[in-house]
N, C-alpha and C positions, 0 to 999 in steps of 0.2 A: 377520544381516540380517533386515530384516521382510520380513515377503508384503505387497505394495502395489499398489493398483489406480492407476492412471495413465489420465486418461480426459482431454482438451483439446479439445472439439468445436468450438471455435473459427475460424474461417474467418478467414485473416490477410493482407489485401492491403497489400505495402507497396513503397515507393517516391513516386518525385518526384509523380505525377500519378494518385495513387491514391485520391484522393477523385472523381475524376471516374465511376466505378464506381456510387457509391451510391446510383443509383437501382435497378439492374440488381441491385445485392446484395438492398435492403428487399423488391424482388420477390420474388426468389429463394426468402426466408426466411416467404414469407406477408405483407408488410406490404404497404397499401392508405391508411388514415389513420395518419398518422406525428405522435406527440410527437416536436419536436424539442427536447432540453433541454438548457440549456449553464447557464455562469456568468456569468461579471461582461461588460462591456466588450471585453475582451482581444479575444474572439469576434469582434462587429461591427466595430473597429477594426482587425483584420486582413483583411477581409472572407472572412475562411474559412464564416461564417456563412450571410451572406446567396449564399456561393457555392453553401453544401449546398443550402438551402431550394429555389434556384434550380435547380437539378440535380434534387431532388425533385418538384417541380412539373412541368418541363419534362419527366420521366420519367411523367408521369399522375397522378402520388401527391399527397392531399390532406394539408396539413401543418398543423399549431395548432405553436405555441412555445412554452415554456416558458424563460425564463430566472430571475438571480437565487441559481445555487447556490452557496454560498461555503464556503471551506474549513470543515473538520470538520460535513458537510452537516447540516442541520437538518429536525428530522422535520416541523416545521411546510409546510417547501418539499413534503415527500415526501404533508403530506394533502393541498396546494392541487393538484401534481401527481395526485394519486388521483382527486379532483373534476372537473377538468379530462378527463381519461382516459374517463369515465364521462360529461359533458356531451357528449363529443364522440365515441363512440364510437371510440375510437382502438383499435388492433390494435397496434402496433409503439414502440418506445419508442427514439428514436437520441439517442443520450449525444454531445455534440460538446463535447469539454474533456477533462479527467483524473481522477485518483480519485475525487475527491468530486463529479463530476458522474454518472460512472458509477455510484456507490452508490447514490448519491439515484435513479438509472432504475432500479435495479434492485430498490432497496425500493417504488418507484412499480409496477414490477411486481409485486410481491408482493402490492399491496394492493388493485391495481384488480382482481385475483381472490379477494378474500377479503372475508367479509361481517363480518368482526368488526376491530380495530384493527390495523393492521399491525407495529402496535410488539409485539404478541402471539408475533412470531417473532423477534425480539431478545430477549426476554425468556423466552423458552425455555417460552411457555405451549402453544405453537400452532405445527404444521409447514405449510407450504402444500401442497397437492393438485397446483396449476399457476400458472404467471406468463406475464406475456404477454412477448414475445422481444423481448431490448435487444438494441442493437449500439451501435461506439463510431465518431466520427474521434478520435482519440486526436490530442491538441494537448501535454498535460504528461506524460513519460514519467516515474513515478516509485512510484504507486500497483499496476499490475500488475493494474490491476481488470478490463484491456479482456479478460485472458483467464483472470479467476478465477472462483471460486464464492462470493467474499467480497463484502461487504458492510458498512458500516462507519456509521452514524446518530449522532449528538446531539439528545438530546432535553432542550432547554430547561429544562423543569421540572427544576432540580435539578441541571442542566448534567451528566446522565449520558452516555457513548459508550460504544455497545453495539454489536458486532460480531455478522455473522449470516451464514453458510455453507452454500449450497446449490446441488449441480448443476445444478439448473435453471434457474436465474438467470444460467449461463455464455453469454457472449453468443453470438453469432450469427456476427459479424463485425465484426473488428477492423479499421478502415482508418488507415495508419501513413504518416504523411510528413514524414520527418525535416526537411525545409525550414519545416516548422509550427514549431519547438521552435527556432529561431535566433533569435527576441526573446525568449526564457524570459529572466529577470532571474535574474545571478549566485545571490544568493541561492537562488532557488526549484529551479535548477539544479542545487545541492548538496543542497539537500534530499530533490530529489529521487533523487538517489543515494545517497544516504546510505539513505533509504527501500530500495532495491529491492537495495543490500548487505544491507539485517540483513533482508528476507525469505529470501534464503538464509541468513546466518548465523543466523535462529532456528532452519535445519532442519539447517544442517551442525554445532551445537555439540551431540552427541549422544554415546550409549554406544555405537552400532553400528558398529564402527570395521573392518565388513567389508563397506562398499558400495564397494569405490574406484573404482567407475567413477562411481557418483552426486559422490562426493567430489571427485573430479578437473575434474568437472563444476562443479561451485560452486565450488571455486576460481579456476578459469577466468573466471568470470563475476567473482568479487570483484577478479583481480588487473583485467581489462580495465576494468569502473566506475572502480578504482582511475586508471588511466593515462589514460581518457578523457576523465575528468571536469578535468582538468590541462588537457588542448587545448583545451578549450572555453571553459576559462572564461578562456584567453588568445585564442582567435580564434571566439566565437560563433558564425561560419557557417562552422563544418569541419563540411561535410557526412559525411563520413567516421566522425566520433567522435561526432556527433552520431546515427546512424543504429546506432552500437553500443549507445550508452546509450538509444534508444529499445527496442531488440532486448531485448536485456539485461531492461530490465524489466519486458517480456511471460515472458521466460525465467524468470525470478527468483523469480516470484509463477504458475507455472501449474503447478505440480504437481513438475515434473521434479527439482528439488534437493531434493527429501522423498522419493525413490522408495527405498525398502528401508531408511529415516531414521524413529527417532522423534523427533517435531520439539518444540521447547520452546514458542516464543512468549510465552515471561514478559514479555522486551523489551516486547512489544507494548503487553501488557495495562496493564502499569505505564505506560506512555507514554498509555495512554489516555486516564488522571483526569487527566495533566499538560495535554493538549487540551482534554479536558470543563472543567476545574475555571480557565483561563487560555486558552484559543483559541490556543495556539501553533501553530505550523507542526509539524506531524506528524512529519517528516522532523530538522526540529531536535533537536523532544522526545526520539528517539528516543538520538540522539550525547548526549542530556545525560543519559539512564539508562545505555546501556548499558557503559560502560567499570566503572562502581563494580556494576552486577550482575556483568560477568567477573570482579572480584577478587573478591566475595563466593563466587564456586557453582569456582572453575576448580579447587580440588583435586578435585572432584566426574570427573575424567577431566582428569589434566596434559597429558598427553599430544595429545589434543584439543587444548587450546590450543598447546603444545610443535608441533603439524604447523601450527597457521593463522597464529603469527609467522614460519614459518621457508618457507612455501607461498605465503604471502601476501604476510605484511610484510615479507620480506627479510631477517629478522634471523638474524644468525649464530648456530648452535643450538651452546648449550653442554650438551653431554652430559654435564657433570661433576654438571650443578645445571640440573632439567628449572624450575622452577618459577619461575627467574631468565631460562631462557629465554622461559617465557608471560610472566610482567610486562613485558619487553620489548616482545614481540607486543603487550600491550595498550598499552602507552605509546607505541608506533608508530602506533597505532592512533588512539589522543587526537591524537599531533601530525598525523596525516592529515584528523583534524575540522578541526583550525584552521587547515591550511593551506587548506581549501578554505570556512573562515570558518562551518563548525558548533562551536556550543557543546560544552561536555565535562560540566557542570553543571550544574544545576539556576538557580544564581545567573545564570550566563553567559548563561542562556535565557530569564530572564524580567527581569534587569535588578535581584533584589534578595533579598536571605533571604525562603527558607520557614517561614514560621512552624511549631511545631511542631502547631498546631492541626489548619491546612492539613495539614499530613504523615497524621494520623491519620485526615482525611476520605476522603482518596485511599485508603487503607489500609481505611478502613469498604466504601467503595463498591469497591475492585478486591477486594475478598474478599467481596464481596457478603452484607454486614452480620456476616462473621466466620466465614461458611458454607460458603468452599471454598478451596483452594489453588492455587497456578499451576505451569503449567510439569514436566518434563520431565526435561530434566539434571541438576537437581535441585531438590525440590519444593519450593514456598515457601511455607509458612505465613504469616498474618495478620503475625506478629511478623518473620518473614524480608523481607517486604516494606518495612516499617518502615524496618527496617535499611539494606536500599538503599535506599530515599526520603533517609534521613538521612548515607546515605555520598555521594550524588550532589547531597545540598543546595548 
């Protein structure tokens, strides 16, 4: 078992009528000029929107808005955001959407205190001092960003995604109301569970096979995503399974299923160039690497795999042949993608062969020009990466 520090400073109000709070919270946490930042339409057209702003206001609070963030956030949003921040003297920064509108606040903080590029701390050139304080209303449960340290940007030039991780940036206050997530469209639905499964499954596929209380924990959490995600996407307003799977991916993504874990995150990295380099759905990307990384790295610990088929997937464990019993696990696993209509592939994900050119660009830029390895379980070289690129095509 590792020594692990587990820290969530998170402030988490959730239920039916728990955005009515956020004036009393922005208070609470220091905020007086509030960015309000969201994404597309979805926002105004459900009026959850103009209900915050209106609550901020009526609370004393001067508000500016920023909308426009679009999945795999763009760093362009995060300078016009930084500008904006700085025109208006803003203190507080409320995230109203899901992952990528929470990243985008949270790089907006990182930058409206920093006198040089904010892409500096993506880039591993530059740590920040301080950020000014995000909070979220959490609208798409899937990202896990309303109670993490992460951070996740696309930058244009070169269509690079750079991830960036800092306790500072952990928000303030998360406000959760599963009645917001009942028009999520099927798709986005599943992706987003799919997302907040493999944040645990990058931390529970490990060598430390003596945390069973973390482990028992993340299973927990993958069999319920697993079951929930089923109700939902036959009756959308089950308040009930709707309110797990919002749960779920604050759990997923805030520390607690890496506590005594050393966690891998390969999944991630390689899904990244698939977003950067094609704007797929994150969540997708993810179902169309990860099945061909677990057959690539699973003798690297059988057994690992051998407890998540047999814990998880339900599959009858053959003890005669551990390794027949993980390919199960993982073939369990594919068929749970598509019944809930994620891809398994690469082809299935974008609609067509990857070139092998493309394979080696992903390959340049996730080894960052040949410079480093990924991951954990087992490490993966420039040429390992390859490999699954070209098993998952």
């Amino acid at each position: 078992m590792k020594d692990f520090k587990y820290y969530t400073p998170t402030e988490v109000v959730f239920g039916e009528h728990s955005e009515e709070k956020v004036a009393d919270l922005v208070r609470k946490y220091g905020g007086q000029r509030v960015l309000v930042h969201f994404g597309g339409k979805s926002a105004q057209r459900s009026g959850l929107l103009d209900k915050v702003v209106n609550l901020l206001k009526d609370g004393g609070l001067d508000v500016v808005q920023l909308g426009g963030v679009v999945p795999n956030p763009r760093l362009s949003k995060v300078y016009e955001g930084i500008q904006l921040c700085h025109d208006n003297k803003i203190d507080f920064i409320l995230a109203v959407g899901g992952g990528s509108v929470i990243d985008s606040a949270k790089a907006i903080a990182y930058g409206v205190c920093y006198d040089g590029d904010v892409w500096d701390f993506y880039l591993g050139k530059a740590q920040p001092e301080r950020c000014l304080p995000v909070a979220s209303v959490l609208t798409i449960p899937a990202a896990g960003s309303e109670m993490s340290e992460a951070s996740v940007i696309t930058n244009e030039d070169g269509d690079v995604k750079l991830g960036y991780s800092n306790d500072i940036s952990r928000p303030k206050f998360a406000i959760m109301n599963p009645r917001r997530t009942f028009t999520l469209p099927p798709y986005q639905t599943a992706a987003g569970v799919t997302d907040m499964m493999m944040h645990t499954m990058e931390r529970y596929f490990s060598h430390d096979d003596d945390m069973t209380l973390t482990d028992s924990i993340a299973e927990a959490i993958l069999r319920t995503m697993k079951n929930s995600v089923f109700e939902v996407l036959k009756n959308p307003e089950d308040y009930r399974h709707r309110a797990q799977i919002m749960w779920g991916g604050s759990v997923a993504h805030n520390g607690l299923t890496g506590c005594g874990l050393a966690d891998d995150w390969s999944t991630h990295q390689l899904e990244h160039e698939l977003s950067g380099m094609f704007d797929v759905t994150h969540g997708a990307g993810l179902a169309a690497i990860w099945p061909s990384w677990a057959r690539f790295v699973m003798k690297e610990n059988i057994s690992r795999f051998v407890r998540f088929a047999v814990n998880v997937m339900d599959v009858e464990n053959d003890f005669t042949n551990p390794e027949a019993t993980a390919l199960k696990g993982i073939e369990a696993m594919e068929q749970f993608y598509h019944a809930i209509g994620m891809p398994i592939n690469i082809h299935e994900l974008i609609g067509r062969n990857i070139s092998d050119d493309e394979i080696k660009e992903m390959v340049r830029k996730c080894s960052h020009d040949y410079t480093i390895s990924l991951g954990a379980f087992k490490v993966l070289s420039p040429a390992d990466m390859e490999t699954i690129y070209r098993m998952a095509r």
